[in-house]
The first five atom37 places (N, CA, C, CB, O) and aatype in JSON, in Angstrom:
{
  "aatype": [20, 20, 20, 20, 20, 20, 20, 20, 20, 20, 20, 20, 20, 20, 20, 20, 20, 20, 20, 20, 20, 20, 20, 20, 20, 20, 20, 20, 20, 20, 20, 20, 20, 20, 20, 20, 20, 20, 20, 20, 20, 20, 20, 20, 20, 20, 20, 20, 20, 20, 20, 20, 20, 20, 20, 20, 20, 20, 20, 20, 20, 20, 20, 20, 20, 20, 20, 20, 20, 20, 20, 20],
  "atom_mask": [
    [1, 1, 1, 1, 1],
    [1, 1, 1, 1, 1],
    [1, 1, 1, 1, 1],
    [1, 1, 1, 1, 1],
    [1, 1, 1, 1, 1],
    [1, 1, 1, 1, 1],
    [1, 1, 1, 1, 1],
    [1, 1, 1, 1, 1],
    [1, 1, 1, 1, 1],
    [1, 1, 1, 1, 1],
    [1, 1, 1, 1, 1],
    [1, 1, 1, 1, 1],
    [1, 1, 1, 1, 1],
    [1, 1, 1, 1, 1],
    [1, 1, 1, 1, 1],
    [1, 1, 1, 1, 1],
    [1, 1, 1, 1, 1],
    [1, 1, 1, 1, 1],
    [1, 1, 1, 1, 1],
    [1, 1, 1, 1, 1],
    [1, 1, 1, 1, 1],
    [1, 1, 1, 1, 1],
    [1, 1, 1, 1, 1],
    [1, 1, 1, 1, 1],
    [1, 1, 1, 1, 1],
    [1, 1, 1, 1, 1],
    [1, 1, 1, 1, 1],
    [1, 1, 1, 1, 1],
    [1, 1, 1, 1, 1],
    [1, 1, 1, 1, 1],
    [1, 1, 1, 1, 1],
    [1, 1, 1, 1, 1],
    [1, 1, 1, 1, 1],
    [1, 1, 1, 1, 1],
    [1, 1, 1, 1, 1],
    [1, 1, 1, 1, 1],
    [1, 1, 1, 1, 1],
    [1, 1, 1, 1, 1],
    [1, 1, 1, 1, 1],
    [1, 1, 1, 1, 1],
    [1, 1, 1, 1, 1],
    [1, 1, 1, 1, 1],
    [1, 1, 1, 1, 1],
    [1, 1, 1, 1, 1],
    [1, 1, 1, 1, 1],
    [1, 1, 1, 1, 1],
    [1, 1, 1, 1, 1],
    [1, 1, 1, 1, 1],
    [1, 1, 1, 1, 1],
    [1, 1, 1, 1, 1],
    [1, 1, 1, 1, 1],
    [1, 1, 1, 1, 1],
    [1, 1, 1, 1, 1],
    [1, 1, 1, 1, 1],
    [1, 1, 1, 1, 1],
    [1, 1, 1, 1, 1],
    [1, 1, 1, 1, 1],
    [1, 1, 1, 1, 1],
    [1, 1, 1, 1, 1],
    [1, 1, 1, 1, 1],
    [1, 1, 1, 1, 1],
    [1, 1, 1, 1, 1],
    [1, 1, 1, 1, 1],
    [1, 1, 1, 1, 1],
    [1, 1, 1, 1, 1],
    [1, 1, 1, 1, 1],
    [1, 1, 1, 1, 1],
    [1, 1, 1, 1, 1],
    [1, 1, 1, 1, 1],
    [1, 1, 1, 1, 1],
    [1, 1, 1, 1, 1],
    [1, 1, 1, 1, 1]
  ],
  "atom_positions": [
    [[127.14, 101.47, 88.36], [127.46, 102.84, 88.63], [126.95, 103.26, 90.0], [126.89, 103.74, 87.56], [126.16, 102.56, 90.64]],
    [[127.42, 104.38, 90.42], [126.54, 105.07, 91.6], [125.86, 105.73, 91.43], [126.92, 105.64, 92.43], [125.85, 106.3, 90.34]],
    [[124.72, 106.08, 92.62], [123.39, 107.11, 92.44], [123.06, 107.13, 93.64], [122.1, 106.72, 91.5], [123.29, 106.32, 94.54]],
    [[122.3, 108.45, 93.63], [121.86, 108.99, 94.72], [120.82, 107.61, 95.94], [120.9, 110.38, 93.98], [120.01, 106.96, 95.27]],
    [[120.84, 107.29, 97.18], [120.11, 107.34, 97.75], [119.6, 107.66, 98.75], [120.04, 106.93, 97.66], [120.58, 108.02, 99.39]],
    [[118.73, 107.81, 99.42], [117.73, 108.27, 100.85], [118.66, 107.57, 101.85], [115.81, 107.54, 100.97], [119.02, 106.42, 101.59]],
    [[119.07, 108.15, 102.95], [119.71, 107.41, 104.23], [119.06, 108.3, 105.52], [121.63, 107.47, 104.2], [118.71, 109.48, 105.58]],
    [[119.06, 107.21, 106.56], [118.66, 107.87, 107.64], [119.69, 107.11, 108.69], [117.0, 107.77, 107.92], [119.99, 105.92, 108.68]],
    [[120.28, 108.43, 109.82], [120.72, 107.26, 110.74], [120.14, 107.35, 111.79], [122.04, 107.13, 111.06], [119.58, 108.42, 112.02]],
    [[120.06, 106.11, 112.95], [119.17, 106.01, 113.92], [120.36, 106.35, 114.96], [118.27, 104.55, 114.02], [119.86, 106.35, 116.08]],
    [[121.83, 106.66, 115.02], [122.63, 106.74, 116.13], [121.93, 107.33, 117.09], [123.79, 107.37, 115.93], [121.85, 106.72, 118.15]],
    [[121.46, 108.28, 117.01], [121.33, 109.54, 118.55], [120.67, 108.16, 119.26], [119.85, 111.53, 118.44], [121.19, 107.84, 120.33]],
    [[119.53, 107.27, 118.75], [118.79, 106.68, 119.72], [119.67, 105.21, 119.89], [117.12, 106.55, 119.24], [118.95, 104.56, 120.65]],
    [[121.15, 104.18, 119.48], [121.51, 103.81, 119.77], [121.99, 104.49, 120.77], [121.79, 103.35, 119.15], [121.4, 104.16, 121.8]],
    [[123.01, 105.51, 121.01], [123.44, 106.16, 122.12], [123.29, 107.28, 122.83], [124.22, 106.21, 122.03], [124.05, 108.08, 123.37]],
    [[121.95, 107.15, 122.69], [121.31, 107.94, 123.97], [120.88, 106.91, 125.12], [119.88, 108.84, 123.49], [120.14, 105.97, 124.84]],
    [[121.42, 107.14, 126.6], [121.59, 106.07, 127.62], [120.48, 105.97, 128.39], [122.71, 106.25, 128.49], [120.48, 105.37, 129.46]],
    [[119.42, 106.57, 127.87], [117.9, 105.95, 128.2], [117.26, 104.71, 127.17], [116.76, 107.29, 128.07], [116.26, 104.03, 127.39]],
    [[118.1, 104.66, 126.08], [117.87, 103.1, 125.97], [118.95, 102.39, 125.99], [117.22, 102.68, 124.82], [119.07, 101.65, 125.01]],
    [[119.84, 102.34, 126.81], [120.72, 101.32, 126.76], [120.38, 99.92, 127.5], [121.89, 101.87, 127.26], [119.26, 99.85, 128.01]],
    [[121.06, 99.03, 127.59], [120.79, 97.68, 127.9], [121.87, 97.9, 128.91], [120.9, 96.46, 126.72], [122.59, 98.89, 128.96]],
    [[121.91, 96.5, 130.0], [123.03, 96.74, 131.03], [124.74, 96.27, 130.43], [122.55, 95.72, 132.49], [125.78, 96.76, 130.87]],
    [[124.64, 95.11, 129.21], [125.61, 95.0, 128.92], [126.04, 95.28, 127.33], [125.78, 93.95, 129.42], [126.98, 94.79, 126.7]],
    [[125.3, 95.99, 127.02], [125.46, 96.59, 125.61], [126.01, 95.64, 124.37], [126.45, 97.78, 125.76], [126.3, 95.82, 123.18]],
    [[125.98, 94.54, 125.31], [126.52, 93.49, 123.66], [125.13, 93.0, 122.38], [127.28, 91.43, 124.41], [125.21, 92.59, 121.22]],
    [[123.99, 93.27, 123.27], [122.73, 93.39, 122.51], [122.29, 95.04, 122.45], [121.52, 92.42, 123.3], [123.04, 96.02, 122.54]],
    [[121.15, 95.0, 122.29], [120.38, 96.49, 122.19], [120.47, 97.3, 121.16], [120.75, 97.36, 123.14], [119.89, 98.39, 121.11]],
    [[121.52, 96.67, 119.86], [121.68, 97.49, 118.87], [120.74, 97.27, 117.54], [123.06, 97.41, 118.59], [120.34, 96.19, 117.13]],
    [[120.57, 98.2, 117.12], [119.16, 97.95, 116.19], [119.59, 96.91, 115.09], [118.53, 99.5, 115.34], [120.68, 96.72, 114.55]],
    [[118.66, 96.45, 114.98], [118.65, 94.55, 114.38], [117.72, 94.7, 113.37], [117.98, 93.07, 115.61], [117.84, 93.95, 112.4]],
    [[116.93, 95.4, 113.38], [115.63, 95.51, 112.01], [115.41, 97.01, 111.8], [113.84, 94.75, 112.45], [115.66, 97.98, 112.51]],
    [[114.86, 96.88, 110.62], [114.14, 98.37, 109.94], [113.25, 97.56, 108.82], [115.51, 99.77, 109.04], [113.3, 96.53, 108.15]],
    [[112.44, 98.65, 109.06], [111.28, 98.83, 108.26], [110.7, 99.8, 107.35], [110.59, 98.76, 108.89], [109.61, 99.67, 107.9]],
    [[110.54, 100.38, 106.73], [110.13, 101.7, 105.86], [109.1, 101.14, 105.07], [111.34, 102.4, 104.87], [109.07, 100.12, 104.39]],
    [[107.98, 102.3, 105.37], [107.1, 102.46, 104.17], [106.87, 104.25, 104.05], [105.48, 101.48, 104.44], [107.4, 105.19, 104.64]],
    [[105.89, 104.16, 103.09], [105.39, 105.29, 102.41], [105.58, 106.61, 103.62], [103.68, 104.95, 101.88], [106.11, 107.69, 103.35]],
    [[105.28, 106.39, 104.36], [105.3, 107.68, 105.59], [106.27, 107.13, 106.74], [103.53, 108.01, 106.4], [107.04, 107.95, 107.24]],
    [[106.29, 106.01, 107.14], [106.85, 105.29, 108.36], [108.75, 105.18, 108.79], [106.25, 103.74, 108.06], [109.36, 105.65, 107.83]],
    [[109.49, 104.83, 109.63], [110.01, 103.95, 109.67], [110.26, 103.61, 110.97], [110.81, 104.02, 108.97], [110.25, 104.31, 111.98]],
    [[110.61, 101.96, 110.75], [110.46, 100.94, 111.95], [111.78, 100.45, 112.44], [109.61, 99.65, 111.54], [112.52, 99.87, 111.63]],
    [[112.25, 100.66, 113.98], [113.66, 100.47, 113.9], [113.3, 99.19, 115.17], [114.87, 102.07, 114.27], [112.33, 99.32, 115.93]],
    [[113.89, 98.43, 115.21], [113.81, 97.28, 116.34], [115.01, 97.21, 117.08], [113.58, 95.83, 115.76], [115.96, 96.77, 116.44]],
    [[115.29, 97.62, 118.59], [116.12, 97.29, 119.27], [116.45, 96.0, 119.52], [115.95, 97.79, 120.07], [115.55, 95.95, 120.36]],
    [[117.01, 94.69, 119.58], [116.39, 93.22, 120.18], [117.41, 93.32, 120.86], [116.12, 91.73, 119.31], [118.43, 93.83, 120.41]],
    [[117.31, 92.79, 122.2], [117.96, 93.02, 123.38], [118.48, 91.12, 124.21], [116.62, 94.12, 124.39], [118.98, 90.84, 125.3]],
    [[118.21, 90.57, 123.47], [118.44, 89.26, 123.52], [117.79, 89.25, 125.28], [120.27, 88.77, 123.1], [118.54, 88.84, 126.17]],
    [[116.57, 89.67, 125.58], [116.39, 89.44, 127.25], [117.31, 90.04, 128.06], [116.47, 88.0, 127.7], [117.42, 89.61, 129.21]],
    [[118.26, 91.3, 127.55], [119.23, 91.51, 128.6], [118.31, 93.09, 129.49], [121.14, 91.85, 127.71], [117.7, 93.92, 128.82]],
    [[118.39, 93.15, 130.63], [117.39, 94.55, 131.03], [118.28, 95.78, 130.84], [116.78, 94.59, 132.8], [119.49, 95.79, 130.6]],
    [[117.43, 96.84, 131.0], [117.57, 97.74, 130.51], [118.1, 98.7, 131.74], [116.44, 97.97, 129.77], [117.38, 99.06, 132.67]],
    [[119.57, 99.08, 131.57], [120.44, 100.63, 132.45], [119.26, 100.77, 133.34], [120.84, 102.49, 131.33], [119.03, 100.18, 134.4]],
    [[118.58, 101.62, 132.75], [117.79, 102.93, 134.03], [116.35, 102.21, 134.44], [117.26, 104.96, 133.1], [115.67, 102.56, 135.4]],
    [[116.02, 101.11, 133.51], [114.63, 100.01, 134.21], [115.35, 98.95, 134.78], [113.37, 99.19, 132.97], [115.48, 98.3, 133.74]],
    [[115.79, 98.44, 135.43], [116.27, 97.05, 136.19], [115.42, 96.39, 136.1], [116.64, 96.98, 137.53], [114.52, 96.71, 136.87]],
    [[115.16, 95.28, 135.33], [114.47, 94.24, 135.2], [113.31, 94.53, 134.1], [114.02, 93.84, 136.55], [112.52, 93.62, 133.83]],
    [[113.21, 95.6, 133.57], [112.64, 95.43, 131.63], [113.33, 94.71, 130.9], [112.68, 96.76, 130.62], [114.25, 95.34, 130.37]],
    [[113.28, 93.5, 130.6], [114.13, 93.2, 129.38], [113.08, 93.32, 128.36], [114.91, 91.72, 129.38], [113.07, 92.18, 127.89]],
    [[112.35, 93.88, 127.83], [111.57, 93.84, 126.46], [112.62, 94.61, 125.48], [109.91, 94.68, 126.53], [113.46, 95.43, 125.85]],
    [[112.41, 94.18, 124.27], [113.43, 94.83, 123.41], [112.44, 96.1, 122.98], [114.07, 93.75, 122.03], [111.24, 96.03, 123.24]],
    [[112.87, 97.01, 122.46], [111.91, 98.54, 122.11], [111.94, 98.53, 120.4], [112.88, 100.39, 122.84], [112.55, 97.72, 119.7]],
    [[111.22, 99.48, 120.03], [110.45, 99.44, 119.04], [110.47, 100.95, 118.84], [109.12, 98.7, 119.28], [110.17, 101.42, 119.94]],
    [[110.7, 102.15, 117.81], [110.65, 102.96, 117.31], [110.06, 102.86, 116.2], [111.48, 103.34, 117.34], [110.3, 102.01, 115.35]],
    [[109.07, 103.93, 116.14], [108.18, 104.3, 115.16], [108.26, 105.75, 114.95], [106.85, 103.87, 115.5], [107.77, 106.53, 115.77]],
    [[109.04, 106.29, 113.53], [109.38, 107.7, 113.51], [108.97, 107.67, 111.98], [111.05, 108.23, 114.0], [109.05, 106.7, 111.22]],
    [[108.49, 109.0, 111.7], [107.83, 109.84, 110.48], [108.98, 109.72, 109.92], [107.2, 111.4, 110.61], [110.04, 110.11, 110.41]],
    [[108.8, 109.05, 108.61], [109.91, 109.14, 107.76], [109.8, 110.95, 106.73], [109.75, 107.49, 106.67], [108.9, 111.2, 105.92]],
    [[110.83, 111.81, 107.04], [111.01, 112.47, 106.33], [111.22, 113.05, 105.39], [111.12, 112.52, 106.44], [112.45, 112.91, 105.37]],
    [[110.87, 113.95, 104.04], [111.41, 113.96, 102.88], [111.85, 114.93, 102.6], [110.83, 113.65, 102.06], [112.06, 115.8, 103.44]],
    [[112.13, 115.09, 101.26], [112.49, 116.46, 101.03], [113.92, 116.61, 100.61], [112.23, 117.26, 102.24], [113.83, 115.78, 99.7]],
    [[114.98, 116.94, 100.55], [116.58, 116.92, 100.59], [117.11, 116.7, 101.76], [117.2, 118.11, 100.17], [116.5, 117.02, 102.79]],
    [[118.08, 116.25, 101.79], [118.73, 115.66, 102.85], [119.81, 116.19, 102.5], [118.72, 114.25, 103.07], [120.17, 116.02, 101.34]],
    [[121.12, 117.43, 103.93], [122.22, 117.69, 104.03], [123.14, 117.19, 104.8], [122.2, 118.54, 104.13], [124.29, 117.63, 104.75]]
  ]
}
């Protein structure tokens, strides 16, 4: 059957163009994580650098307060 669950989406920070990558075929979030308060989103960027840093290739890492309560 179906039932309710918790969703979150991470879009705004896929396409917001302060983290983009230069060729966008990487940079899209590849992991999550959730716990009790947390959640963990992993950009992996396969080494490609980053739009507005030329020559960062580190992949980024978000760490945001998981929210509760009802969701509209």
């Amino acid at each position: 059957g179906f039932g309710e669950e918790e969703c979150w989406s991470y879009a705004e920070i896929e396409n917001d163009p302060r983290f983009h990558y230069e060729t966008m075929e990487f940079g899209r979030g590849e992991g999550l994580a959730v716990d009790d308060g947390t959640i963990y989103v992993i950009l992996d960027n396969n080494l490609d650098q980053r739009t507005i840093r030329p020559g960062d290739r580190r992949p980024l890492l978000f760490v945001m307060e998981r929210l509760t309560g009802p969701r509209r």
